[in-house]
N, C-alpha and C positions, 0 to 999 in steps of 0.2 A: 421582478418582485414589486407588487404596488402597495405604496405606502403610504399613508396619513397620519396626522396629528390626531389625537383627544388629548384631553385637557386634564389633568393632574393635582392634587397640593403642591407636588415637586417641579408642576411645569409642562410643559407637550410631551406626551412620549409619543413617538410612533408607534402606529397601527398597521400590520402586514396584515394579507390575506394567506388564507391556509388552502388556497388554492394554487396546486404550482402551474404558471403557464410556459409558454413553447420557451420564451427564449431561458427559463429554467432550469429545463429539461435539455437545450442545448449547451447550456453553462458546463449540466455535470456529465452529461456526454462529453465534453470536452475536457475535462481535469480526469475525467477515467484513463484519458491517454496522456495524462502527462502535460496536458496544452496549458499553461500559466495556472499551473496549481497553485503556487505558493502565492499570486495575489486574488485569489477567489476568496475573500474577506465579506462582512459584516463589518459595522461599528459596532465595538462593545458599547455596550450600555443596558437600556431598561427596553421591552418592545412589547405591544400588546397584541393577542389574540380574542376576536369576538366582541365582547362587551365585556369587560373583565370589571372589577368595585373591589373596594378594599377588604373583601372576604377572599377574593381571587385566588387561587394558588398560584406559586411562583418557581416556576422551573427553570435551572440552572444551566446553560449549554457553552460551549465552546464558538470563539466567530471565524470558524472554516464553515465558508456558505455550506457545501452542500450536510456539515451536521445541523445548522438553522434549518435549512429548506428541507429535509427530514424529519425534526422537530415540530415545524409549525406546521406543516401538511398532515401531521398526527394529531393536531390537535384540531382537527372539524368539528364542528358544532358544540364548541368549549369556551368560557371566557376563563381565560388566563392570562398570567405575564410572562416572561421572557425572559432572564436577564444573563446574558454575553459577555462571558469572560474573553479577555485582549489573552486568546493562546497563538498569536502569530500565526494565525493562518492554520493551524496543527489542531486536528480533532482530539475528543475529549481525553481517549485512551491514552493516543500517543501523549498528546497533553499534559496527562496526570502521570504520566512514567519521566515525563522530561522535566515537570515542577512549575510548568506556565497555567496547568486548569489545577491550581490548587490556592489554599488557605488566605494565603496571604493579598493575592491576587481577587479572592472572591471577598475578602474582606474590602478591601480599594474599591471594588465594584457595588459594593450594599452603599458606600457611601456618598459614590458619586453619583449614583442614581438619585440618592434620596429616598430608596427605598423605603424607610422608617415612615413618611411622610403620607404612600403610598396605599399602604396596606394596614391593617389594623392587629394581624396576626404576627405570629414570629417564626414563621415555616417557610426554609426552601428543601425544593425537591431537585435531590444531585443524581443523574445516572449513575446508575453500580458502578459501571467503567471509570468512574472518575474520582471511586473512593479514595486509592491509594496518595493520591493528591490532597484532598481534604481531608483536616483533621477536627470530626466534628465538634469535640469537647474546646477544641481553643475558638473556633467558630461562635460557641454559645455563649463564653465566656469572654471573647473581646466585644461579639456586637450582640449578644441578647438572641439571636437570632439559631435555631432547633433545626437541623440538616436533617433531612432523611433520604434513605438512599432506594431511590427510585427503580423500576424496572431496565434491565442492557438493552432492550428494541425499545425504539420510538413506537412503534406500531402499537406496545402495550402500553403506552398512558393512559389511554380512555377507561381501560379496565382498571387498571392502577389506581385512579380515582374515584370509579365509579365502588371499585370494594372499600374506601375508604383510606386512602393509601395504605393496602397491605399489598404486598407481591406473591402473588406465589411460587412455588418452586420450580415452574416453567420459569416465568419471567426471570429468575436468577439463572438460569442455564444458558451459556453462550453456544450455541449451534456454530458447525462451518461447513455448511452443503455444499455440495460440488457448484450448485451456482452461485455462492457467495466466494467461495473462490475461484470462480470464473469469473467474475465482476471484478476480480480483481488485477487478472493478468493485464491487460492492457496500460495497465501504471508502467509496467515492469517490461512488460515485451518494446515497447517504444525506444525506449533508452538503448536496448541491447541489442535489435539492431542497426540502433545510429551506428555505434561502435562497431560491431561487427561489420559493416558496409566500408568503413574506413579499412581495417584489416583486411576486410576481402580484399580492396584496391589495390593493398599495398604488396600484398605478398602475387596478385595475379600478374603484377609490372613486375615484379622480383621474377617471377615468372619466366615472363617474355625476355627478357636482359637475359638469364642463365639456362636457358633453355637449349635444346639441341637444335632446335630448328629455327625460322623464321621469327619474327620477334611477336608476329599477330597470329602465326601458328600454334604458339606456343603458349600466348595467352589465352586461346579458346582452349587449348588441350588441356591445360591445368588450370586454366580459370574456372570451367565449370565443375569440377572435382572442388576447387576451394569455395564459391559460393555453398555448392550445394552443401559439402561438409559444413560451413558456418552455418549456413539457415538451418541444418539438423539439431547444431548444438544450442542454436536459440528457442528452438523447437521442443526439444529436449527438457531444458531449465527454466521454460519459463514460463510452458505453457504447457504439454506433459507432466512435469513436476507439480503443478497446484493441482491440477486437475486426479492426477491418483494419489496424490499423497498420504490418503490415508491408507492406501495399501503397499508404496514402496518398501524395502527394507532398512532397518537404522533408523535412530531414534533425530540425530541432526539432518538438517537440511541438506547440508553439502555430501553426507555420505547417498539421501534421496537424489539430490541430484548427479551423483558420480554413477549410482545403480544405473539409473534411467540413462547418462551419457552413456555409458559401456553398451549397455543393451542396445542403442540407437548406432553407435559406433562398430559393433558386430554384423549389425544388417546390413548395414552400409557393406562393410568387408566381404562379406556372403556375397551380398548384389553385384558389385564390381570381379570377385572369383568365378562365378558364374557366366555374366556376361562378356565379362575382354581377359580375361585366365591373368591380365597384368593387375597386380594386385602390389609394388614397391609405391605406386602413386598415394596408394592407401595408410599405409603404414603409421603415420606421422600421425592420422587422423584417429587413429584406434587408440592414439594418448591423448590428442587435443581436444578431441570433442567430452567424454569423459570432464574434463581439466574445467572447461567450460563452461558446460552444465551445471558440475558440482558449483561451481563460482554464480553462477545465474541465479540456480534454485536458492542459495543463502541467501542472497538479494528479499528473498520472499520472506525472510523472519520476521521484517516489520509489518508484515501483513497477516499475519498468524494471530492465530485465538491463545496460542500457549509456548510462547517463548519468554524470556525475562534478561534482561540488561546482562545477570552474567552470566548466563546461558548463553548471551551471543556472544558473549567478548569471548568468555573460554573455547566456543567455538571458533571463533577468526582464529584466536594464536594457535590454535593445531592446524586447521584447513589451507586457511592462507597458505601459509608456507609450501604445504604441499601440492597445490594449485599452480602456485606459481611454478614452484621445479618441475611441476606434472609438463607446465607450458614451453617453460624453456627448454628440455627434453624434445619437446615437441618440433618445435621452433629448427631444432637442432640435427632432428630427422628429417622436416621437411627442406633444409639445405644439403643438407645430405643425399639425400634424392635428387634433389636438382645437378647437383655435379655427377652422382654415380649415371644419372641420362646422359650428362654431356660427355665425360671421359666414355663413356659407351657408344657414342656416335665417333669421338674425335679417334 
């Protein structure tokens, strides 16, 4: 991101371009998978776009780089200001549900910028997303200053400004296309098969130790049944789940992702009855992977256009619990197995 000083009442503000270049683009390719999301920061403060003057208008963001560098790349051939509320790293949505892109917070920020100094008007422009944060009447009434609640996509500011600051009723409508939610599995796939790679290990060496046979015979025999069952249930919940979810069945995540593990856990059990008639190796997998799934796809709530604080909680205290028994169940089949092979050898 390249940056310069102009020169202010209030003092240098920086000057970004609204042009993103490579190493950018390789920033948010990299926090898509999870790579140091939580310090891909901004300074909050005040930033300018173009040639901006104190008739400028002044838009409100969040300093999780990639909402900046979405921000200011929307803003080509604009002179405007910028001003970065400190949400920990956390974009504007998540932000304003958590109480870091709100009131108080944007009050601290009009003053340390110096805003007042700045600008000759008394307008900022807050993304829709960030309403429930800001309260614009205390807003107006501690610093003078008229909040208005700007278009959900960066993409629409130019029109947003160019009608005058009015939105239309696109611009207030949150979309979630299949490739907006593929853009988002890799947050979520990353993490789940860290873990899943560890459970694979552990249970393929439980394996080889309780096995009937040789202890590296045993580990390919039932090693590749438990890879491939885990990569199904990661498959399943994390990356099947966002991708149909507007058509699975049930209204929560975890019942989407138990549908989609069952269904993925079925074929599994068809494929291995068909091709080796031995179908007890399975067994365990037609509760686990389900169990899994269901636990993955919830994962996905914080990525959703239409979940709410206690929409999730009330979800966990039913799911949870059943997730967990789903597993231990599970757990409990696949030792079960392991000894009914050995006592069937010995």
């Amino acid at each position: 991101m390249n940056i310069w000083n102009i020169s202010t009442p209030a003092g240098p503000v920086p000057r970004v371009s609204t042009r993103l270049n490579l190493a950018d683009r390789l920033g948010m390719c990299r926090v898509r998978w999870g790579i140091g999301r939580m310090s891909y920061t901004v300074e909050p403060g005040l930033y300018a776009v173009g040639e901006p003057d104190q008739n400028s208008e002044v838009l409100v963001t969040a300093n999780y780089r990639m909402t900046f560098d979405h921000v200011r790349s929307a803003l080509s051939n604009l002179d405007a200001w910028i001003l970065v509320l400190d949400t920990n790293g956390i974009n504007v949505w998540c932000a304003a549900g958590k109480g870091t892109f709100g009131t108080k917070e944007l009050l601290s920020r009009i003053e340390a910028s110096g805003l007042t100094l700045v600008i000759n008007h008394r307008r900022l422009i807050v993304p829709q997303l960030g309403a429930v944060g800001i309260a614009a009447h205390h807003v107006k009434e501690l610093s003078g200053f008229r909040v208005l609640y700007g278009p959900i996509e960066a993409r629409d500011i130019n029109e947003y400004l160019a009608n005058g600051l009015r939105a239309s009723g696109s611009m207030r409508r949150k979309t979630f296309s299949v490739r907006e939610r593929a853009a988002l599995i890799p947050m979520e796939l990353l993490p789940a098969l860290k873990y899943m790679a560890v459970i694979a290990v552990t249970l393929t060496l439980l394996a080889g130790l309780m096995g009937s046979g040789s202890f590296m015979s045993d580990v390919l025999r039932f090693g590749k049944t438990t890879i491939a069952s885990l990569l199904l249930a990661v498959a399943a919940g994390a990356v099947l789940v966002p991708l149909l979810l507007p058509y699975l069945p049930g209204r929560s995540f975890s019942m989407k992702g138990f549908w989609m593990g069952l269904a993925t856990a079925l074929a599994v059990f068809l494929f291995v009855l068909k091709t080796t008639g031995s179908v007890m190796i399975v067994v365990p997998w037609i509760v686990l992977i389900p169990a899994l799934s269901s636990f993955l796809a919830m994962n996905f709530t914080g990525s959703s256009t239409y979940t709410s604080l206690s929409g999730v909680r009330r979800e966990m205290r039913i799911a949870v619990p059943l997730q967990a028994a789903a597993s231990i169940l599970g757990v409990i089949l696949w030792f079960g197995t392991m000894l009914t092979e050995r006592g069937r050898v010995l």
